[in-house]
N, C-alpha and C positions, 0 to 999 in steps of 0.2 A: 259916212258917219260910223257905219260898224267897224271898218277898219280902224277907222282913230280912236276907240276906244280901247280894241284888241291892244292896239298896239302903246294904251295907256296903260291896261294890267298887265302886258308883258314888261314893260320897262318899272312897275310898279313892284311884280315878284324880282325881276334881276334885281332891284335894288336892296330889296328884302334879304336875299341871298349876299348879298354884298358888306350887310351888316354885319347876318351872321357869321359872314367867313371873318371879318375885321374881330369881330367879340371871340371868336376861339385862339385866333392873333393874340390878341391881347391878355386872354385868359391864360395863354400858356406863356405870357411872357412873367405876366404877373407871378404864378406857379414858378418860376426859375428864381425868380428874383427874393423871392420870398422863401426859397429855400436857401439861397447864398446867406440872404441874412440871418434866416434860424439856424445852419452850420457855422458861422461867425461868432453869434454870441455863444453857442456850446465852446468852439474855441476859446476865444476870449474865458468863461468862466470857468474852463479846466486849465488855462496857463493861470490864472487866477487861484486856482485851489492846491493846483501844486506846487505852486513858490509859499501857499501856508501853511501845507502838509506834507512834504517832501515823502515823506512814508506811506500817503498813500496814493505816489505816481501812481501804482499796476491799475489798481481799484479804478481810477479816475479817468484814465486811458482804454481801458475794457466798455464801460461807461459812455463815452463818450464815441468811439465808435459804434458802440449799436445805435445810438442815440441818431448818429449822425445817418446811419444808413437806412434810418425808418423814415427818415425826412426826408431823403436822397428818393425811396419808395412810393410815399406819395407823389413824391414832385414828378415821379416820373410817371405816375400813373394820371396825375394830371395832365399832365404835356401830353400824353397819348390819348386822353378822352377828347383834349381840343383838336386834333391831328381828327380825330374821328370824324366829330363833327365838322370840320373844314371838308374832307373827304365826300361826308355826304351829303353838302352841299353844292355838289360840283367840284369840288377844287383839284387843282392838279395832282392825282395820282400817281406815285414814283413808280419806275416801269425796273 
């Protein structure tokens, strides 16, 4: 009887782990995906503003890549907090 219970909390943590590696998955998918689309719509609203202001291409270009690279920051510091946590739950370690 003690064995089979052992071996109900051991299949009961794997599976626990198993979530959480699946949710850090997912969280950094999410995080990618939601950066594509917040550098998208900056695209989209600076070809938008420069076909209405021709004169202020520089300004809106300047603009739009810092814009773009703080997004690009987070996203990637989220990708790397789920990588974390996948990590420390087991998961495969790149050698």
């Amino acid at each position: 009887m003690f064995s089979l219970l052992a071996a109900e909390e051991v299949a009961k943590a794997f599976m626990d782990i198993q979530w959480g590696m699946a949710g850090a998955g997912i969280g950094a998918g999410i995080a990618a995906i939601a950066a594509a689309i917040g550098i998208g719509r900056i695209a989209s609203s600076a070809t938008e503003s420069v076909a209405r202001q021709p004169e202020a291409a520089g300004d809106i270009r300047g603009v739009t890549i810092i814009t773009a690279a703080f997004i690009e920051g987070v996203c990637l510091f989220a990708v790397v907090v789920c990588m974390l946590i996948n990590f420390a739950l087991g998961g495969a370690v790149p050698k």
